[in-house]
C-alpha positions in Angstrom: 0.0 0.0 0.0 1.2 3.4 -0.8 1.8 5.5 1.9 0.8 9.1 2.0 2.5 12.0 2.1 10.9 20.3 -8.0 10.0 20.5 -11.0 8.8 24.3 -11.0 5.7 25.4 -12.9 4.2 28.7 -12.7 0.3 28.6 -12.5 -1.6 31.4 -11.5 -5.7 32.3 -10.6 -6.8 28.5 -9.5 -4.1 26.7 -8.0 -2.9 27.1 -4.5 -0.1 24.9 -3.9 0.5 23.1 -1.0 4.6 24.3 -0.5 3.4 28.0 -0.4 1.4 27.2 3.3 -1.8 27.1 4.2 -4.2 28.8 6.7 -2.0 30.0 9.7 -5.0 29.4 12.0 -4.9 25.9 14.3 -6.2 22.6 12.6 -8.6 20.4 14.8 -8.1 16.2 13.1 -9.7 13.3 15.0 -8.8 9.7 15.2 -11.5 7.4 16.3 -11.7 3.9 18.7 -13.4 1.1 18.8 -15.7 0.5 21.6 -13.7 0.3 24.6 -10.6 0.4 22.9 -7.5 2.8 23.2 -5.5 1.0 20.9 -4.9 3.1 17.4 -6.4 0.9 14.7 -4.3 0.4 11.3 -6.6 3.0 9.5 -6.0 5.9 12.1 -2.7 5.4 12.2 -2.8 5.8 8.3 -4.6 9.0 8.8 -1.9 10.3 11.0 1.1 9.5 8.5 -1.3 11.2 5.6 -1.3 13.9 7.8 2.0 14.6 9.3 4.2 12.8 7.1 5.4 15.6 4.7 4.7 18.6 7.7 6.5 20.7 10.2 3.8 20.9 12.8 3.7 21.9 16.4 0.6 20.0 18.4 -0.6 22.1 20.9 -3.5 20.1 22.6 -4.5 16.3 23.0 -8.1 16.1 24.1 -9.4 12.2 25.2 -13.3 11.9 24.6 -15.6 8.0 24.9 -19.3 7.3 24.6 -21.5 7.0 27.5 -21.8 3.6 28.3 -20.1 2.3 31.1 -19.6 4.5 34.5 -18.2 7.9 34.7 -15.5 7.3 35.8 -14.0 4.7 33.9 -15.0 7.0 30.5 -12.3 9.5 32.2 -9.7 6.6 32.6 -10.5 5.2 29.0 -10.1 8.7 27.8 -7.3 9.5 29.1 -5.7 6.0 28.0 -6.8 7.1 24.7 -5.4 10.5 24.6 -2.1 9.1 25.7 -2.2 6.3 23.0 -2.3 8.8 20.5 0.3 11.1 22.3 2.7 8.2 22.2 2.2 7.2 18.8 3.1 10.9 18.0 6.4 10.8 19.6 7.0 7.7 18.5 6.4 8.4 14.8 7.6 12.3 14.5 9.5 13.2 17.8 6.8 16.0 18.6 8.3 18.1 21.7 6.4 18.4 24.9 4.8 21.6 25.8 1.2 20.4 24.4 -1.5 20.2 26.6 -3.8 16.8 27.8 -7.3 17.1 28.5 -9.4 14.1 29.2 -13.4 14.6 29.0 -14.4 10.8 29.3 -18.3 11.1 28.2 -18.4 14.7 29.3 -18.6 15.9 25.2 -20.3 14.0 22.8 -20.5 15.2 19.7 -23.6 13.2 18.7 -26.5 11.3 20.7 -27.0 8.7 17.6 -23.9 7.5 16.6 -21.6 6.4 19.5 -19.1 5.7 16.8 -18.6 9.4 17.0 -18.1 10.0 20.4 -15.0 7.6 20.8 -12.4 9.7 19.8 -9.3 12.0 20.4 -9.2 15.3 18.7 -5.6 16.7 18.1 -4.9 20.5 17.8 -2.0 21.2 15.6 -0.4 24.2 14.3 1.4 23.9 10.3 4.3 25.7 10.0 4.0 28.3 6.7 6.3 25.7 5.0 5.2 22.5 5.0 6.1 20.9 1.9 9.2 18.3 2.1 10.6 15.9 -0.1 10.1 12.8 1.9 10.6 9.0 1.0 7.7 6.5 1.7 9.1 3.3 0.6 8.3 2.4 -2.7 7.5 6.0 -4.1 8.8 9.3 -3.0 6.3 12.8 -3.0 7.9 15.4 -5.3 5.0 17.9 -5.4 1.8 18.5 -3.9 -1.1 20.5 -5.8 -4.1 22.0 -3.9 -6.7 22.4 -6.8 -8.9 24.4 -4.0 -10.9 26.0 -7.3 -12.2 23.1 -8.4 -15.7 23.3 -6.6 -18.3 20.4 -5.8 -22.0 20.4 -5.4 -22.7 20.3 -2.1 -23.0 16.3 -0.7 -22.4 15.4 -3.8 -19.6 14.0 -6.0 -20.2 16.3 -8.8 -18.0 18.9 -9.8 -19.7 22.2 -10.3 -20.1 23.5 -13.7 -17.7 26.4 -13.5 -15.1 24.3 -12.1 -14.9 21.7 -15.4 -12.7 24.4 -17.6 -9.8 23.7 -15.1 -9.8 20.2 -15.6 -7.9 20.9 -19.0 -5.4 23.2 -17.0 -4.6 20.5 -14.4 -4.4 17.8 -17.3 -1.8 20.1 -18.7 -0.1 20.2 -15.4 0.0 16.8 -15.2 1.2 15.8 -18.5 4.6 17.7 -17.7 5.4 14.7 -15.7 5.8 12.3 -18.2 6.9 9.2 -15.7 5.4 10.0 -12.2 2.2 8.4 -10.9 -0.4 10.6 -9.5 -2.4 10.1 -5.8 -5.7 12.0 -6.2 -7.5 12.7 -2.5 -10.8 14.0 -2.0 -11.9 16.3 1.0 -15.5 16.8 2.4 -16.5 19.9 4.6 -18.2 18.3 7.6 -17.1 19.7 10.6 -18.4 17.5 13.6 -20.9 20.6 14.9 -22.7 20.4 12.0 -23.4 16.6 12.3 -27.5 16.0 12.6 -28.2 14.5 15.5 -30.5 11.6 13.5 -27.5 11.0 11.1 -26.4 7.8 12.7 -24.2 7.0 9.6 -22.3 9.9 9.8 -18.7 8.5 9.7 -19.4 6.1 6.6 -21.6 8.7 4.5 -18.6 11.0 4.9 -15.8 9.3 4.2 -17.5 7.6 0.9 -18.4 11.1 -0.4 -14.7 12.2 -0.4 -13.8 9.0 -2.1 -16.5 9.6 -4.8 -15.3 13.1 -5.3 -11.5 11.9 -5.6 -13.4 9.3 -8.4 -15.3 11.6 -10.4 -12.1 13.8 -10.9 -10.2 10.1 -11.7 -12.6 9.7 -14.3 -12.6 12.9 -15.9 -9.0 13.0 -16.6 -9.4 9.2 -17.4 -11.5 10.9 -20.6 -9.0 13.8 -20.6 -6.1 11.1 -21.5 -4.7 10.5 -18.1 -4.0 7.0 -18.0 -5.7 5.2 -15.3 -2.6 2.7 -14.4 -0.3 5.7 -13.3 -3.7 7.2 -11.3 -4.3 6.4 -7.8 -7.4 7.8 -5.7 -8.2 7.7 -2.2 -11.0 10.0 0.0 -10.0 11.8 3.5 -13.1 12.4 5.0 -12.8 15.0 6.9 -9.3 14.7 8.2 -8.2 17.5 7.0 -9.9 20.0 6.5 -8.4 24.1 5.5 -11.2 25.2 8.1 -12.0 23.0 10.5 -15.3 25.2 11.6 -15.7 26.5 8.3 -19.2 29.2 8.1 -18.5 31.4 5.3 -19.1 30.0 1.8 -15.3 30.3 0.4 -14.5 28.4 3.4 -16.7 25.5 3.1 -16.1 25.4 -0.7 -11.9 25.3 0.7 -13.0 22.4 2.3 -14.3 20.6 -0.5 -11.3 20.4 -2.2 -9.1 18.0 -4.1 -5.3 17.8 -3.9 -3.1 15.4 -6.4 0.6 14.2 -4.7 2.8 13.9 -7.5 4.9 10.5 -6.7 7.7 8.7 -7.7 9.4 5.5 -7.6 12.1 6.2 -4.5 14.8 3.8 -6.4 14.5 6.2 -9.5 15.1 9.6 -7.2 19.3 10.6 -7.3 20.5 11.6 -4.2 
């Protein structure tokens, strides 16, 4: 499995690329647990690498949160075990330095009184540095570029580009053909921030992460048309793990969030050091 996370080309108007930085403000992700469980589970831990594997990144809070069954008390103690888990694995993984804060809430926060799926989680607060891009080696294939196509819009909860946003397609196409050898990892984003889950939504999790893999499809299979071939093509969804505003309001921001960005990857035994 491919993990996640110079060629210079000047594009201007609809491209914001990943290497110039994003939003200075904090990022809230969240990594969920199974049901009485504070052991990371392979695909949060695969959430984490996508995350902070190419970043410099300062976490500045670790927050511990479970359902509501069981007592009180041992919600705080499973929070707090969970919270720690993921504060280990972060060390572990990318030597983060103390000076972060732990809070444990046990039950005390629930985000949603359907789905207890959603309630068993940690949420992470972590600042990006301005420049975040890095050339780093993942095994099999390196990341040489990252592109933020944050102009190519999507109807909202659906995986359909709007209208406005198909003229770009031919401009990223172009983009892509100047690398004549790479393969190309295409990730799809949703805007969902947790507070604006509806509390009869009990499928919330699975709804969410299928519509950013839909939207990472439908641009897969319009540059599939746009002569992209689909063997050096990859696509994946996020969910909401990343979001450029993690309590997005305004339009612009919400449309931010529904965004898709395209790693540029080689094979690591063909890079020259």
């Amino acid at each position: 499995m491919i993990k996640h996370y110079f060629l210079l080309f000047l594009v201007t108007g609809f491209l914001n690329l990943e290497c110039n930085g994003q939003s200075s403000e904090d990022t809230t992700l969240i990594v969920y647990f199974g049901s009485g469980d504070s052991k990371l589970a392979p695909e949060e831990t695969e959430k984490l690498e996508s995350v902070f594997g190419n970043r410099d990144f300062t976490v500045k809070k670790i927050s511990g949160h479970t359902d509501s069954v069981g007592s009180s008390q041992k919600n705080i103690t499973l929070s707090q075990t969970r919270s720690r888990s993921v504060a280990n694995y972060l060390q572990n993984h990318f030597n983060i330095t103390n000076g972060y804060s732990i809070e444990n809430y046990g039950e005390e926060k629930p985000v949603s009184i359907i789905d207890n799926a959603l309630n068993r989680r940690v949420e992470i607060v972590v600042h990006f540095s301005e420049q975040t891009q890095k050339i780093k080696d993942t095994g099999r294939y390196t990341v040489l570029k990252i592109y933020n196509f944050d102009k190519i819009y999507f109807v909202p909860n659906q995986p359909i580009l709007e209208s406005s946003s198909l003229p770009y397609l031919d401009e990223v196409v172009q983009i892509l053909k100047s690398y004549p050898t790479e393969i190309f990892e295409i990730r799809g984003h949703v805007n969902w921030p947790l507070w604006s889950v509806s509390k009869n939504d009990s499928g919330y999790r699975k709804k969410m992460n299928q519509l950013s893999t839909d939207r990472a499809k439908a641009v897969y299979d319009l540059l599939v048309e746009r002569g992209i071939l689909p063997q050096r093509m990859i696509y994946k969804g996020m969910g909401n793990s990343q979001m450029t505003f993690p309590n997005a309001r305004k339009k612009e921001e919400q449309l931010q969030n529904m965004r898709v960005e395209i790693l540029i990857l080689k094979e690591a035994d063909s890079i020259q050091h």
